[in-house]
N, C-alpha and C positions, 0 to 999 in steps of 0.2 A: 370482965366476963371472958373467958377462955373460948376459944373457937373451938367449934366440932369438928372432928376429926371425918376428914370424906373417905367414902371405901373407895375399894378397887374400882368396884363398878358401875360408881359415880365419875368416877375419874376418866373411867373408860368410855363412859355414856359421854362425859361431856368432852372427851377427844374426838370421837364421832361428830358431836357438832361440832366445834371448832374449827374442824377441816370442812365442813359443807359453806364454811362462809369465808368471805374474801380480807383480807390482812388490811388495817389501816397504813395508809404510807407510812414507812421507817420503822412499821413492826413486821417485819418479814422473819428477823431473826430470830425474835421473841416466841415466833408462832412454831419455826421449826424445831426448838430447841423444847418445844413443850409437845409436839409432834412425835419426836424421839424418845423422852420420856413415856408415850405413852405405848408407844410402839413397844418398849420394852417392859412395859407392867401387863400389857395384853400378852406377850410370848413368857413370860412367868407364870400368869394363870391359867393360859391356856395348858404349860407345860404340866402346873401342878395338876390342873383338872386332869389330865390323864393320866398321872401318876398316882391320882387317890382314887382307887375306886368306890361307886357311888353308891347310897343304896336306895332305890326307886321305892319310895315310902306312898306315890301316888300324887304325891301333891307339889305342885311347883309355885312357885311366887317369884313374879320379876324379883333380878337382883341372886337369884339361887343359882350355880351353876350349871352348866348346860347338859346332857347328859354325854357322855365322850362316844358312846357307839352313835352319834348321830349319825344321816347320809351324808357325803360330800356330794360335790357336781354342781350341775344345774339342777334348777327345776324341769322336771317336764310339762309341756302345755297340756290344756286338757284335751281327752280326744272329741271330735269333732260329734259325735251323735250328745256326749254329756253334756258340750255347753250348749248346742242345739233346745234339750231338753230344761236345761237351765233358764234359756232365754222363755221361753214357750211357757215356762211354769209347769212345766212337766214332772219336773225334779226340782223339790221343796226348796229354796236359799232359809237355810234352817235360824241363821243371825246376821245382824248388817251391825254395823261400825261406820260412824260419817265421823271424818275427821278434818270435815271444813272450817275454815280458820283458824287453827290450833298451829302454835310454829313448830318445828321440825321436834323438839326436844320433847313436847308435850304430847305429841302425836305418837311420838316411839315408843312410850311407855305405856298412852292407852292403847295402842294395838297389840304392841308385845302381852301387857293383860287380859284382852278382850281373847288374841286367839289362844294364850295359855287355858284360860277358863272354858272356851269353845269347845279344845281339843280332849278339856279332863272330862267335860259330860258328853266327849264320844261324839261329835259334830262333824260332819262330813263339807257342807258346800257352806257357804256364807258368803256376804256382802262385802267391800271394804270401799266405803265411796270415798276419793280422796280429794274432789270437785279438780274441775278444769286450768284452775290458776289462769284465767282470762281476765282476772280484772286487774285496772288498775296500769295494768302493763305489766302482769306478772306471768312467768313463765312456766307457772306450775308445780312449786317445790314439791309439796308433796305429791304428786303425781310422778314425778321424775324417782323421788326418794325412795316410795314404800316397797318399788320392785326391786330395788338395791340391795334394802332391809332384808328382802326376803331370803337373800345369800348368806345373810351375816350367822354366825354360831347361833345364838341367842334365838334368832326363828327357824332355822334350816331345819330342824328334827319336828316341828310342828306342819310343815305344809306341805305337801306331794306337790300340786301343780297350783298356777293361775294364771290368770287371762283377762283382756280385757273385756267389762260387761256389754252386754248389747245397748242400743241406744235407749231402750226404754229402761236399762236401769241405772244409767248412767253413763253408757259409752266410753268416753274417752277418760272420762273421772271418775268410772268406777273398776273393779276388778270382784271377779270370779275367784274366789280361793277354795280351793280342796284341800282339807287338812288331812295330814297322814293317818294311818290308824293307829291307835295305842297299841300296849305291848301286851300281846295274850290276846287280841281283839280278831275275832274270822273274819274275813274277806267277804 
């Protein structure tokens, strides 16, 4: 039986993880020698994505490339009357996402989904509970991770700002996200 051939951006998802977890003794080298490799297949596609321009057909599906006029930077937070009204139920959280117990690989793909899908039916505030990582003696993976994500190519052109939620919607394990507005979309 022949093995399937993995994409780029399989390779690249799972270089992502590999780096969020710690080397077994005496594989230091092995790790960084597949680190580099991947380092160098992300600055390839990222090079080609901007060298081929795209055409915005409306519909994205994890795994598609990103669109190249993304934003750079940071996020911005939200401003303070929005998540005011956010918390209070003033201003609708129009979808949630709980990504409790899920390990970091399985989590990045339903969220990269969930807010692809959010942002194509024009969705403005949502949920993203990512639980407190208190049990057990865990320090929170996802909680630490999904604001990282939010930097990465792959999410950056979907979210304007996020924050953490108030304690009745999850405080510390959950998060406030504003997704940006499509393209042709009014203010």
């Amino acid at each position: 039986m022949a093995a399937k051939k993995i994409s780029t951006e399989d390779r690249i998802l799972w270089g992502k993880v590999a780096r969020s977890t710690r080397p077994m003794p005496g594989r230091l080298e092995e790790l960084t020698a597949f680190e580099d490799l991947i380092a160098e297949e992300e600055t390839r596609v990222e090079s080609a994505t901007r060298a081929a321009p795209q055409k915005d057909t409306g519909t994205s599906a994890p795994g598609q490339a990103v669109p190249a006029s993304m934003p750079s930077g940071r996020h911005h937070p939200l401003e303070r009357p929005v998540k005011r009204k956010l918390s209070r139920g003033k201003l609708p959280l129009e979808a949630r996402i709980d990504l409790h117990g899920m390990i970091q690989s399985e989590a990045h793909a339903m969220l990269l989904d969930f807010l692809i899908r959010a942002h194509e039916r024009g969705l403005r505030h949502v949920l993203v509970i990512t639980g407190k990582g208190s049990s057990m003696g865990s320090e929170g993976a996802l909680k630490r991770a999904v604001p990282m994500w939010f930097s990465k190519p792959e999410f950056r052109y979907l979210i304007s700002s996020h924050e953490p939620a108030a304690q009745h919607h999850g405080g510390d394990g959950a998060l406030y996200v504003r997704l940006s507005r499509r393209k042709g979309e009014a203010p």
